[in-house]
C-alpha positions as CSV (number, residue, x, y, z in Angstrom):
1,X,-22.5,40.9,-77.8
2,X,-24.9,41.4,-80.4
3,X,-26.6,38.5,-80.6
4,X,-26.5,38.5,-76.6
5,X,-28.7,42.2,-77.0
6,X,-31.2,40.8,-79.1
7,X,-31.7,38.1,-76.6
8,X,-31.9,40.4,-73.9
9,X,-34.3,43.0,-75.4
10,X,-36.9,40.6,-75.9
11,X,-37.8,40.2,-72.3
12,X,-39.0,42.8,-69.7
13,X,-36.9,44.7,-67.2
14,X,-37.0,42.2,-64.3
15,X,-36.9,39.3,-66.9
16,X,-33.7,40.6,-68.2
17,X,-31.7,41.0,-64.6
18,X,-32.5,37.2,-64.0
19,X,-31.7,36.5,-67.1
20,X,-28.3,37.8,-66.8
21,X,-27.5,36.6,-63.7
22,X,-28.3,33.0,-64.6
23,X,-25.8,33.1,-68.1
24,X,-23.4,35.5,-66.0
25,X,-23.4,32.2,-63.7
26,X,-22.9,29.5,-66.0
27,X,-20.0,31.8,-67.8
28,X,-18.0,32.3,-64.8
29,X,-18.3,28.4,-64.3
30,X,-17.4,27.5,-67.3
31,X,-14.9,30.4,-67.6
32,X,-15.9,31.6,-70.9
33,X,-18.1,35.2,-71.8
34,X,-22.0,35.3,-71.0
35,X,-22.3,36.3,-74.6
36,X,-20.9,32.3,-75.7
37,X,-23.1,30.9,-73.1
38,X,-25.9,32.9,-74.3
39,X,-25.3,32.1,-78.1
40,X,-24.5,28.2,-77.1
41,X,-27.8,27.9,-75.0
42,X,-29.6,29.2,-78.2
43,X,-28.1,26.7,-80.5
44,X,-26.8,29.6,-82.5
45,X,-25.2,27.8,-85.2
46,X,-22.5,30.3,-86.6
47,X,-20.8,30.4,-83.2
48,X,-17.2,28.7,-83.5
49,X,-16.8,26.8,-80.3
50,X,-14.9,23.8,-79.4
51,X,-17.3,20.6,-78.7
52,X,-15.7,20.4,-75.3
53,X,-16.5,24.2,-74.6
54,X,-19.9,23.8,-75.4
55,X,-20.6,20.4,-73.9
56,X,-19.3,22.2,-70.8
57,X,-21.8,25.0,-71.1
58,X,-24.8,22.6,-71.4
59,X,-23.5,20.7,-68.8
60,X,-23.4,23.0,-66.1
61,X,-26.4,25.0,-67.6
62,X,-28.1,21.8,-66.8
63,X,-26.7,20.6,-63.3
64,X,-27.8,24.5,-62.7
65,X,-31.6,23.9,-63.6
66,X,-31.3,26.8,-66.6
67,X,-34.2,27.3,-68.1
68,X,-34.3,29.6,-71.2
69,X,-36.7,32.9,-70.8
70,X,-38.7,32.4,-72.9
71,X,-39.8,29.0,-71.4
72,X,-39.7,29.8,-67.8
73,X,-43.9,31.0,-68.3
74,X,-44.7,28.6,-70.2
75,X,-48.1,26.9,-70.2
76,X,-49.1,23.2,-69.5
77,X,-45.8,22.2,-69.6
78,X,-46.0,18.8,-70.7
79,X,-42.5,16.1,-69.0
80,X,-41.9,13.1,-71.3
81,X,-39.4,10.6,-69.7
82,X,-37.7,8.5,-73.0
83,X,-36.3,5.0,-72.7
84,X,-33.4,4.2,-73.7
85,X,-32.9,1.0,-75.2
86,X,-29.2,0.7,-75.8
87,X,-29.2,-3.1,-74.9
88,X,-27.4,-4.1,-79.0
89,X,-24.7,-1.2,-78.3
90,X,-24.1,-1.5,-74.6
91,X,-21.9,-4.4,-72.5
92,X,-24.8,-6.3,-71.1
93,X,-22.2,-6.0,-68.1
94,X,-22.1,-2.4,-67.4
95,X,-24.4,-1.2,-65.2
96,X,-23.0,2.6,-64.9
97,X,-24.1,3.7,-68.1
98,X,-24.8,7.9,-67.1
99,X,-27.1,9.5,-69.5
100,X,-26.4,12.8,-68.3
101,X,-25.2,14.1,-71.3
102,X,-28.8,13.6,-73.0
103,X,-30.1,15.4,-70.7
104,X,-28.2,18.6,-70.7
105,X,-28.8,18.4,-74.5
106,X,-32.7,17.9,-73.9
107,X,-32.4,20.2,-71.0
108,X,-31.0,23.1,-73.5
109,X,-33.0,22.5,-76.5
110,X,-36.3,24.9,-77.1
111,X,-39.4,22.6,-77.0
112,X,-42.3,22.7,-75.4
113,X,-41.8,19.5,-72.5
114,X,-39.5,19.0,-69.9
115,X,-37.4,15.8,-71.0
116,X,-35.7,13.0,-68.7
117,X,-34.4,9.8,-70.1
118,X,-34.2,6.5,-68.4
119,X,-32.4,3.0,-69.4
120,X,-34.8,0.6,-69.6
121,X,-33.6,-3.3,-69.3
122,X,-34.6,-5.9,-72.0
123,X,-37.9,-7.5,-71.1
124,X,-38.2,-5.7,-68.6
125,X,-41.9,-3.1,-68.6
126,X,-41.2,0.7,-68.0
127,X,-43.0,4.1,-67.6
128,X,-42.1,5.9,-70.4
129,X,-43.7,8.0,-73.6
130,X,-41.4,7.3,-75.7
131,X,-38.4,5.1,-76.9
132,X,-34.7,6.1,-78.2
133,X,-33.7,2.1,-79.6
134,X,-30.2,1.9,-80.6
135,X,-29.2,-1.5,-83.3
136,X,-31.5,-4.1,-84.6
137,X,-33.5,-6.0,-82.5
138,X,-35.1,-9.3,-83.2
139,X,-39.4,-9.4,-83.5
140,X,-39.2,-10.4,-80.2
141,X,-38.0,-7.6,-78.7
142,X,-39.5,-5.3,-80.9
143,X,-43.0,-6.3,-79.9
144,X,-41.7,-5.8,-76.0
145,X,-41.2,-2.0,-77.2
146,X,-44.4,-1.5,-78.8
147,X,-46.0,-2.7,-75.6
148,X,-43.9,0.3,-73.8
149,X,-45.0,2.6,-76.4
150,X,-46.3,3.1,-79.8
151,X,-43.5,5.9,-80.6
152,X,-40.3,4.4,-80.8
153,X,-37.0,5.5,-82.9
154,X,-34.2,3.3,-84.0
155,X,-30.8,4.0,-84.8
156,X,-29.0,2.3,-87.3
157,X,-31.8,-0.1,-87.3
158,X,-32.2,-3.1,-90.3
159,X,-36.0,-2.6,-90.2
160,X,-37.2,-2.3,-93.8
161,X,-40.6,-0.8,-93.1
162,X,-42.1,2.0,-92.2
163,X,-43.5,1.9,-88.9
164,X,-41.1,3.6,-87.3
165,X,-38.6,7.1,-87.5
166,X,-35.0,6.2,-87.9
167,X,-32.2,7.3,-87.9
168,X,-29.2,6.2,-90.0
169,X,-25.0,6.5,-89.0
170,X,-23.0,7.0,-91.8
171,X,-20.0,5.2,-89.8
172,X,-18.1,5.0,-93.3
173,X,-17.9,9.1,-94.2
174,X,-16.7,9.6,-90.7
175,X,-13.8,6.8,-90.9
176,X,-12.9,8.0,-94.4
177,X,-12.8,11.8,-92.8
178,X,-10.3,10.2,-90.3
179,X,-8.7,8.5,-92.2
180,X,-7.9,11.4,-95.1
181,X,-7.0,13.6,-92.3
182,X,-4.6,11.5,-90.4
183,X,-2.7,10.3,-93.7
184,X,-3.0,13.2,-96.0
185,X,-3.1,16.4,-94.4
186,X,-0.8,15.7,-91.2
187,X,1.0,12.8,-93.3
188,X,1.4,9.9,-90.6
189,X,2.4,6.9,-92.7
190,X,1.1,4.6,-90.5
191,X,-2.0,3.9,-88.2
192,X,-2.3,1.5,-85.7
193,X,-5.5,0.5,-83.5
194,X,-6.2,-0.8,-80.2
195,X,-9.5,-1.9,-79.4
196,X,-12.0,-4.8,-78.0
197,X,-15.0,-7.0,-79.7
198,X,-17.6,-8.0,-77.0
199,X,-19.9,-10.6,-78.0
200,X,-22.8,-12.4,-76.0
201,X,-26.2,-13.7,-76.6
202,X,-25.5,-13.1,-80.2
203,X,-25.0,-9.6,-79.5
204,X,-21.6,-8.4,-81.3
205,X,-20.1,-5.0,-80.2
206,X,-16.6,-3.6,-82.1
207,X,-16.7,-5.5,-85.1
208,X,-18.2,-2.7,-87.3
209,X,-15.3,0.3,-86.6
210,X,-12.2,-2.6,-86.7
211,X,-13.9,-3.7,-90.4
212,X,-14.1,-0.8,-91.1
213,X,-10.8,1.0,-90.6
214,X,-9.4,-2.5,-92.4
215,X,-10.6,-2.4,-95.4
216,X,-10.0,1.8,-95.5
217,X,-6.5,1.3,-95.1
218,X,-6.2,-1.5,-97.2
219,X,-7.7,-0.2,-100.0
220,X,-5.1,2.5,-99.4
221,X,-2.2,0.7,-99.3
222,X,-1.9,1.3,-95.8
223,X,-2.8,-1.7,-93.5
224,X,-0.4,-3.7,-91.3
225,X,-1.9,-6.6,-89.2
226,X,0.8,-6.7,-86.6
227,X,-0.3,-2.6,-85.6
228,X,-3.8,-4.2,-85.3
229,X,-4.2,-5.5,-81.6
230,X,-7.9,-6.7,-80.5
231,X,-8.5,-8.0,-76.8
232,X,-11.7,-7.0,-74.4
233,X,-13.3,-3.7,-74.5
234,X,-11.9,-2.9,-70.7
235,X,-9.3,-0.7,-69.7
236,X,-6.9,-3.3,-68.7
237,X,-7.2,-5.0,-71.9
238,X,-6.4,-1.6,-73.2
239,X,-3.0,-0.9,-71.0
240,X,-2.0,-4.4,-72.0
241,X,-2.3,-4.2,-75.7
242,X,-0.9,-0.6,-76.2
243,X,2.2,-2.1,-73.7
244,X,3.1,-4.6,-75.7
245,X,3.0,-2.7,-78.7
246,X,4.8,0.1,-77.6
247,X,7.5,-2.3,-76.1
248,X,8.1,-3.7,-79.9
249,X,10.9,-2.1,-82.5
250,X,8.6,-1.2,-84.9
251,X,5.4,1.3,-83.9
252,X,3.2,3.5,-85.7
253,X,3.3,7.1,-85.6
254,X,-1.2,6.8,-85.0
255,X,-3.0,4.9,-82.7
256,X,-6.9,4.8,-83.2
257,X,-8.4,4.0,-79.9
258,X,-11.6,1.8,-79.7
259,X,-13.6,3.6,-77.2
260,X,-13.5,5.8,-74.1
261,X,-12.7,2.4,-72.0
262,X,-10.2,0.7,-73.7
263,X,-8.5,4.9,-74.3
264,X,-8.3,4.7,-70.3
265,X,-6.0,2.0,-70.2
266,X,-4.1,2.7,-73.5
267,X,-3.1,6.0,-72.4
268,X,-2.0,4.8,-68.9
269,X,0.5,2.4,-70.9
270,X,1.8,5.7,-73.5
271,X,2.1,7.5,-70.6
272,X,4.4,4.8,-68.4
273,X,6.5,4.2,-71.5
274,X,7.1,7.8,-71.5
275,X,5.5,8.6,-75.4
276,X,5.1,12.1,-75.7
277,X,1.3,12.4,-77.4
278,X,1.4,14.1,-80.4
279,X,5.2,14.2,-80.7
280,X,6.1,10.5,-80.3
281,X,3.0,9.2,-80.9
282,X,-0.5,10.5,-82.1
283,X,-4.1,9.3,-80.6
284,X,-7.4,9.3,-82.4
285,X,-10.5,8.4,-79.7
286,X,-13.4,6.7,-81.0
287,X,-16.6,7.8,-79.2
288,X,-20.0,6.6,-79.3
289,X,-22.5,6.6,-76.9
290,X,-19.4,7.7,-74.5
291,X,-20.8,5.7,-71.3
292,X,-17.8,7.1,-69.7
293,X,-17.1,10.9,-68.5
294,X,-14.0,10.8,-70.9
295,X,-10.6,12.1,-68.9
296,X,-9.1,13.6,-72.5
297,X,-11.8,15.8,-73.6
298,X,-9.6,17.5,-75.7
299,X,-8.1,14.7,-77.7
300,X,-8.9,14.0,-81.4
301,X,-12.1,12.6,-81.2
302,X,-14.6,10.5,-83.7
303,X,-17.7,10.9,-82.5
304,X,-19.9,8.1,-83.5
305,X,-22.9,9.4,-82.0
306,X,-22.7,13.3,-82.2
307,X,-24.8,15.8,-80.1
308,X,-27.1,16.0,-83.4
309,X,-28.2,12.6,-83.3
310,X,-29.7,13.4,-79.8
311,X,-31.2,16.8,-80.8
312,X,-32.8,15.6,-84.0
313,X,-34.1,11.9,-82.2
314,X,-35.2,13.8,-78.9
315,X,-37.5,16.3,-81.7
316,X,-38.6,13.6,-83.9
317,X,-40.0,11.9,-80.6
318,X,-41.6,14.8,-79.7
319,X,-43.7,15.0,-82.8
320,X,-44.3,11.9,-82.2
321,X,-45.7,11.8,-78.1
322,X,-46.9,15.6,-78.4
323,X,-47.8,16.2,-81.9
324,X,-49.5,13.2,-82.5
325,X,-47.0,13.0,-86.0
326,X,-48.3,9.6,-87.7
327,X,-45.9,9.4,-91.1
328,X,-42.6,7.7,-90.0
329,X,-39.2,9.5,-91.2
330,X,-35.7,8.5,-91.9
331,X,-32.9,11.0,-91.3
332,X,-29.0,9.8,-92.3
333,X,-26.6,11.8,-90.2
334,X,-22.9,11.6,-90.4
335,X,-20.2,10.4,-87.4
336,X,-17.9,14.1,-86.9
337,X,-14.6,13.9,-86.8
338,X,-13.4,16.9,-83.7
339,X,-10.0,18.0,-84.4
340,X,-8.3,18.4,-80.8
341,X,-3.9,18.3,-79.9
342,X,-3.3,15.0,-79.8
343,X,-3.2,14.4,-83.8
């Protein structure tokens, strides 16, 4: 409540009754007090809120139009559309990719432009002030993005110069986090994954989190091949390879789910067998630019690409497009490992 009052006192008598009824809104929607809306739409830090809860809050704070007080009189209001260029961590074969949940973040954060986002295709010219470029690209296709704009921003990008802001995904800490927490404070003895590699035009996707989680476990002692099943990244390779797992003598007491797709399937197969999750089994999800509304949002999650890496790129644009920022940066964030009741 406090921090909801000191909000509220800041604005004028008529500013404060609109002000209310917009969070009162978005609270009853999201069936939580306006005093966590409030605090979650003001990025205040110290609040202790499930990711779920708060993605929630942006979400419908956005579908709602919310626009924080102290932005609604703003002048020369600048709109910046980014492109994304997710073409090195995106199936070349999905064309339902929503980027809704960038906009509710860019839709909630305090800055002085209204911010949309569109996908742009590979070699293909687009509108836009700005690009959000996720992987390496070849010279090629770098040159393509300069001619769409002069401020671009990789992630996890090989580049070795400094033309451009990036920022780098410490993949590793997060697995490691996972890993520590699955064997030694809830003391599975043994983790299994089911995931898919998809690989065209020289374009690999799925290779770096199944290395990954290898060699961690090996180096712990930990790794079996056979709980190690790789198809497609599609939900019917998922139901398939968790089926024939599950349908075996020996299975282990984790399952580390390659993405939101291949979860869809898995957890159709768990649930046909008739595993109880956590009890008989227990599900880690990995999640990275979640192209998919996920249908267990409060599973154990790791969260390749967490809410920050959209806050901080979406600012370090803006500096970019608005402030007229010339010195490049590089920012290292880590993946987050979100703790939820099914590990």
């Amino acid at each position: 409540m406090g921090s909801e009052m000191c909000i509220r006192d800041r604005y004028n008598a008529e500013e404060r009754r609109d002000y209310m009824a917009t969070i009162k809104e978005i609270a009853e929607l999201a069936k939580v007090s306006p005093a966590t809306v409030s605090r979650v739409l003001n990025q205040d830090e110290t609040l202790t809120v499930t990711a779920e809860v708060r993605n929630q809050i942006l979400k419908i704070a956005h579908e709602l139009n919310y626009i924080p007080p102290k932005m609604r009189h703003a002048q020369n209001k600048t709109h910046v559309t980014i492109g994304v260029a997710d073409w090195h961590l995106v199936r070349g074969d999905r064309h339902d990719i929503r980027l809704a949940s960038l906009d509710h973040i860019a839709a909630a954060m305090p800055q002085k432009a209204d911010v949309s986002f569109l996908r742009i295709a590979c070699r293909e010219d687009a509108d836009v002030d700005g690009i959000l470029a996720f992987g390496s690209f070849s010279e090629e296709e770098i040159n393509f993005l300069r001619k769409q704009s002069d401020a671009i921003l990789f992630v996890n990008s090989d580049q070795k110069d400094y033309e451009f802001d990036r920022i780098i995904m410490d993949y590793e800490q997060g697995l490691k986090d996972m890993v520590h927490y699955l064997l030694d404070v809830k003391e599975y003895r043994s983790i299994g994954y089911i995931g898919g590699i998809y690989e065209k035009d020289g374009v690999r996707i799925g290779t770096h989190r199944l290395m990954g989680l290898t060699e961690i476990l090996a180096q712990r002692g930990c790794y079996k091949e056979h709980y190690f099943c790789v198809g497609e990244i599609s939900r019917e390779s998922g139901y398939r390879l968790t089926r024939e797992l599950l349908e075996t003598d020996d299975v282990p007491e984790v399952l580390v789910l390659g993405n939101d797709e291949v979860a869809e399937g898995a957890l159709e197969a768990v649930k046909e067998l008739k595993y109880r999750i956590p009890k008989d089994v227990a599900v880690v999800i990995y999640r990275d630019i979640e192209t998919l509304q996920t249908k267990y949002p409060t599973y154990t999650s790791l969260r390749m690409l967490p809410d920050i890496v959209w806050s901080t790129a979406i600012k370090l644009l803006l500096e970019r497009i608005i402030d007229k920022r010339v010195d490049s940066m590089k920012v290292y964030l880590p993946t987050k490992l979100e703790l939820g009741d099914s590990a």
